[in-house]
Residue frames relative to the residue before (quaternion, step in Angstrom):
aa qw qx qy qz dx dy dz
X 1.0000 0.0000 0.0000 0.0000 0.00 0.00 0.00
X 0.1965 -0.7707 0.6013 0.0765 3.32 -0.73 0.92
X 0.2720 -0.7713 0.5631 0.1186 3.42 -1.40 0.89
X 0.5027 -0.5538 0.5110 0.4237 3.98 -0.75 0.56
X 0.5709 -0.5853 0.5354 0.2118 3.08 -1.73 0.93
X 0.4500 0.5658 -0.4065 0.5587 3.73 1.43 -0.52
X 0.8497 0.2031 -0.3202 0.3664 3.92 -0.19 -0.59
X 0.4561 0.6507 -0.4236 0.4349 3.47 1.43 0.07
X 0.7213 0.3075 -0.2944 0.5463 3.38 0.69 -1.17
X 0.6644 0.3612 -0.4871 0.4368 4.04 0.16 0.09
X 0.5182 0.2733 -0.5129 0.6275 3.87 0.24 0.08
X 0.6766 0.2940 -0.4907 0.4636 4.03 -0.56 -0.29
X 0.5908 0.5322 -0.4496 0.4070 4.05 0.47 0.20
X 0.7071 0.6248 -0.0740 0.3229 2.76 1.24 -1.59
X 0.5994 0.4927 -0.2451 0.5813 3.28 1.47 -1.52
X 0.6899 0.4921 -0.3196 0.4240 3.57 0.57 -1.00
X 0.6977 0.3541 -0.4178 0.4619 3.75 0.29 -0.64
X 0.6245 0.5957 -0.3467 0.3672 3.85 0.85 -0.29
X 0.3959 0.7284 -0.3147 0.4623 3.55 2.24 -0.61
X 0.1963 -0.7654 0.5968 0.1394 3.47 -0.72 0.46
X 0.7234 0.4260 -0.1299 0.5277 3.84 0.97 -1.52
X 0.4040 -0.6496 0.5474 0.3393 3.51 -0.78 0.23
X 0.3801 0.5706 -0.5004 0.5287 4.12 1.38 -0.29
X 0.8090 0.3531 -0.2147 0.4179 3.28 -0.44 -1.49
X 0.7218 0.3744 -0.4402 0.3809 4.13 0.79 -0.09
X 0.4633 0.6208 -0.4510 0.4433 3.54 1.85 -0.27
X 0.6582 0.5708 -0.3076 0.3825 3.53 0.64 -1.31
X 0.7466 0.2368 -0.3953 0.4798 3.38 0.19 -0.96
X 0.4906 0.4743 -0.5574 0.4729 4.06 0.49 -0.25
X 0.5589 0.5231 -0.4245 0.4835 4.09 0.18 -0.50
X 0.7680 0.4182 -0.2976 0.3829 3.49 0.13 -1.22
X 0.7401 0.5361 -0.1420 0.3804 2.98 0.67 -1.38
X 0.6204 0.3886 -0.3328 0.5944 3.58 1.30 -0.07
X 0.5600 0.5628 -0.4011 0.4570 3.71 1.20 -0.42
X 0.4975 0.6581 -0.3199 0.4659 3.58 1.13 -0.76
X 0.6624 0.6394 -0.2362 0.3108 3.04 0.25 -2.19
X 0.8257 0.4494 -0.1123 0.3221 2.76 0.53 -1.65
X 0.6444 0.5824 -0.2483 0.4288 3.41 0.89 -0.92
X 0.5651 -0.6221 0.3784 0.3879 3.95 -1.08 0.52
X 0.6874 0.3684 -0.3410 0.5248 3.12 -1.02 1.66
X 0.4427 -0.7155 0.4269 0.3313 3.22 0.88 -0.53
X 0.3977 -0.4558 0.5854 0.5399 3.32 -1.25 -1.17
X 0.2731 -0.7260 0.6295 0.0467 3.25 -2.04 0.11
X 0.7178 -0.3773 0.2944 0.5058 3.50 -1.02 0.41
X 0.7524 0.3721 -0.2992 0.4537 3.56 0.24 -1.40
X 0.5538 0.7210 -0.3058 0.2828 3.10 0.50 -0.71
X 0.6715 0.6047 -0.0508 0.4253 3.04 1.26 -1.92
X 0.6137 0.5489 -0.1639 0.5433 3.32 1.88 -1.72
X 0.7290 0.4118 -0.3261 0.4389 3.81 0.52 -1.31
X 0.6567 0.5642 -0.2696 0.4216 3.38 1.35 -0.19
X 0.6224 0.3934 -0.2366 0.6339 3.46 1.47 -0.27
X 0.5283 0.5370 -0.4135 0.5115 3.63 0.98 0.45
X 0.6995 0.5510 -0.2164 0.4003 3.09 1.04 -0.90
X 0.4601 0.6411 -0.1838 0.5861 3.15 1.93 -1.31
X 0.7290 0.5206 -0.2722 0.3514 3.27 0.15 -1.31
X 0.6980 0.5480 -0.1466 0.4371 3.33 0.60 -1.47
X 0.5146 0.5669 -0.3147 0.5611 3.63 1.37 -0.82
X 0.6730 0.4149 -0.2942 0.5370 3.65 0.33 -1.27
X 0.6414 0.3791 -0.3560 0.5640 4.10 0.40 -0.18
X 0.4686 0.7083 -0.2686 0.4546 3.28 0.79 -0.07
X 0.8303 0.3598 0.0615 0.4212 2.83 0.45 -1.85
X 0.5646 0.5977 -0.1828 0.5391 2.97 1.69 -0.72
X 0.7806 0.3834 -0.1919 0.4547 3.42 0.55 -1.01
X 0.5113 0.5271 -0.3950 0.5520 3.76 1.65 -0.41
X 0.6672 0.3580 -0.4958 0.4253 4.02 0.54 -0.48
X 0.5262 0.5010 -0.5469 0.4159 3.84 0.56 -0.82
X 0.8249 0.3969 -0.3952 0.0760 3.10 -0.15 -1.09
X 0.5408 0.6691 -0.3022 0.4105 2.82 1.77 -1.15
X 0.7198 0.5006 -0.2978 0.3776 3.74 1.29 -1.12
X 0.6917 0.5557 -0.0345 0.4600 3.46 1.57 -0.85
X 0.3795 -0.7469 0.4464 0.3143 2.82 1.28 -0.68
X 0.6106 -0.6012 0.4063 0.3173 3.76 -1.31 0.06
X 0.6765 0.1396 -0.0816 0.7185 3.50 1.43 -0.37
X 0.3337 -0.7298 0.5769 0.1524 3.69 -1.29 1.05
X 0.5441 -0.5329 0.5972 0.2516 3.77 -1.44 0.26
X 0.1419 -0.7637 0.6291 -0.0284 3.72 -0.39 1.27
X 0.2694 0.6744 -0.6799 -0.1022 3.58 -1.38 0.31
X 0.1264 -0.7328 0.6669 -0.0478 3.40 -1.04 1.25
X 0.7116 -0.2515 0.1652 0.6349 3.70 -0.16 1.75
X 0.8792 -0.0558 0.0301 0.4723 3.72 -1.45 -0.81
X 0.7599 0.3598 -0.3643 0.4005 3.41 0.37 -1.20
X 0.1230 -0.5965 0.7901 0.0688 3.44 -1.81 0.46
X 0.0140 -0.6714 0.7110 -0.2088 3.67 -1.38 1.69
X 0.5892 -0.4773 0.6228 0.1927 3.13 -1.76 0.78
X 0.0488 0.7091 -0.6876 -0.1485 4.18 -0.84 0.23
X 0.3875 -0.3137 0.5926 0.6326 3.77 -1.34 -0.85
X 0.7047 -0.3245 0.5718 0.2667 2.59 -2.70 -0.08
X 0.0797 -0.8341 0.4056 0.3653 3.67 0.13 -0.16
X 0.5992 0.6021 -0.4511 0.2739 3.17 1.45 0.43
């Protein structure tokens, strides 16, 4: 089954405007020409399992600045007592 190049390039808008990191918009541009390229093209799903992947990078990325800003364990005070927790992110 083949898919129009018109809904390829709006989900490829779509995934991208949903991209937060510029990594995670190189990558899925990477993938998505690796696809291209290969017999058969790329496809819709394709495009999706590929913006999951993307996605998941950007959560990634996200959770490597907290930590780095936050550290790996937070400062807790609860009335008197004062404790170390994890980060929960």
């Amino acid at each position: 089954m083949t898919v129009d190049n018109d809904v390829l390039d709006r989900l490829r808008e779509s995934h991208l405007a949903q991209l937060r990191h510029a990594g995670s918009k190189d990558l899925y541009m990477r993938l998505t020409a690796a696809c291209e390229d290969r017999p058969g093209g790329i496809q819709a799903a394709d495009q999706d399992m590929i913006f999951d992947a993307c996605f998941a990078e950007d959560i990634k990325t996200d959770l490597r600045k907290d930590i780095v800003g936050r550290g790996a364990v937070c400062d807790v005070i609860n009335g008197k007592q004062r404790f170390k927790k994890e980060n929960p992110s």
